[in-house]
C-alpha positions, 0 to 999 in steps of 0.5 A: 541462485540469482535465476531462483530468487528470481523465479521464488519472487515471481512466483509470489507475486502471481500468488498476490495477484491472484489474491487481489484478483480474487478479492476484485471478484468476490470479496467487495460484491454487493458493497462496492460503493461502501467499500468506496466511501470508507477507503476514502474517509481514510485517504482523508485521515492519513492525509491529516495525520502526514500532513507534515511530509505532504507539505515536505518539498524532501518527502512529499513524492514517498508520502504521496506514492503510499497514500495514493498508490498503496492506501488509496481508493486507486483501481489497480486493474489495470496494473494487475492485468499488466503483472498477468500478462508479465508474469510468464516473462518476468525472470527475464526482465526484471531484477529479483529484488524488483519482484520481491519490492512489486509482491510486498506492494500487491500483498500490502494492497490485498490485506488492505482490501479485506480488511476495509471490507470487514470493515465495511460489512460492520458499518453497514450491518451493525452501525447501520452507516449505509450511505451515512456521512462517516463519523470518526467515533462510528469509524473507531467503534467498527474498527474496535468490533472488528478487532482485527488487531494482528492483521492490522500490525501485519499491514504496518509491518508490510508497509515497513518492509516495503519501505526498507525495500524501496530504501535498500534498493534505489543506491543500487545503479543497476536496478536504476538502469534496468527500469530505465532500459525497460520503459520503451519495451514496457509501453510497446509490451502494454505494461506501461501501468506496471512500468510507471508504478515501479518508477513512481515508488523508485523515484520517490525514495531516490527523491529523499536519498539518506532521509528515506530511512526516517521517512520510513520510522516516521509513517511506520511509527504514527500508524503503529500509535494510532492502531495501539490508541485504537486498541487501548480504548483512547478517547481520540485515538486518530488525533495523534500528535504530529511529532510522533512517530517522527 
């Protein structure tokens, strides 16, 4: 049962793989840069909006991990053709709930991608933004137009499940241990990329030990009220207290 989890895990995370790599491909051509600025502008406002937990000496490693690792402006390339490359091998190295963690990783990195880019294209075509500093009303009105609203749930609910993940699978000593053991292999197999990403999301939720849970409501819980604000028509929606959600 173990070996086929194993294998069901590994098999969605080639899937997610291939969608990011399809996306690197094919979906960002021609607004590259665009695509970009905007991913920045929202590094920007998720770094306002979590301002308490960055400046949290208990929750900053998580808060960073997410908004850099998974919602920022990083090139995955290289951590992607380490999964390709690891991917034939993985059954044998790591545990399934650390393939299960890395597949939610990619799918929630994929989603934000094509959603950015949708966004992208209205800004650039119907807002004419090309090149424009990005206002906050401009980003609203796009993201209002786009009306992406279920895929947008879904992304938080990735998020989520991501972080309930991480959450349930730090305790576990065993998993510690077997990402421990694999760093030497990792870096000599050239899968060092891959290796210090799962450490770095690993770590960070080891860092705030029984509190990862309320990290999880507290970033889960803003970004659900900030997208209802959006839909709703709020005359603010990106000004969201910094109790909520907390």
């Amino acid at each position: 049962m173990s070996e086929t989890l194993k294998a069901q895990n590994a098999a969605r995370l080639l899937e997610q793989l291939r969608r990011n790599q399809a996306f690197r491909a094919d979906g960002a051509v021609g607004i590259e840069r665009e695509l970009s600025l905007l991913r920045r502008w929202q590094a920007a406002r998720l770094t306002r909006t979590h301002a308490d937990l960055l400046r949290s000496p208990l929750y900053r490693p998580a808060a960073e991990f997410f908004l850099d690792e998974l919602y920022g402006d990083q090139d995955l390339g290289p951590l992607e053709r380490d999964l390709a490359r690891i991917v034939p091998m993985m059954t044998r190295i790591l545990p399934a709930a650390v393939l299960r963690t890395a597949g939610l990783a990619l799918e929630l990195n994929a989603l934000s991608h094509e959603l950015d880019a949708r966004l992208t294209q209205i800004l650039s075509a119907e807002l004419d933004a090309r090149g424009a500093a990005l206002e906050e009303a401009v980003y609203v009105a796009a993201y209002q137009r786009c009306a992406s609203y279920d895929q947008r749930y879904h992304q938080i609910e990735l998020t989520e499940r991501l972080g309930r993940d991480l959450q349930a699978i730090v305790p576990k000593h065993v998993i510690y241990a077997a990402l421990k053991l694999a760093r030497t292999p990792a870096r000599l197999a050239g899968l060092g990329e891959l290796h210090r990403f799962l450490e770095a999301g690993f770590h960070a939720f080891r860092h705030m030990g029984a509190n990862a849970g309320t990290f999880v409501t507290t970033i889960v819980g803003r970004e659900r009220a900030i997208l209802e604000r959006i839909r709703a028509g709020h005359p603010r929606p990106l000004a969201l207290d910094a109790a909520a959600g907390g």
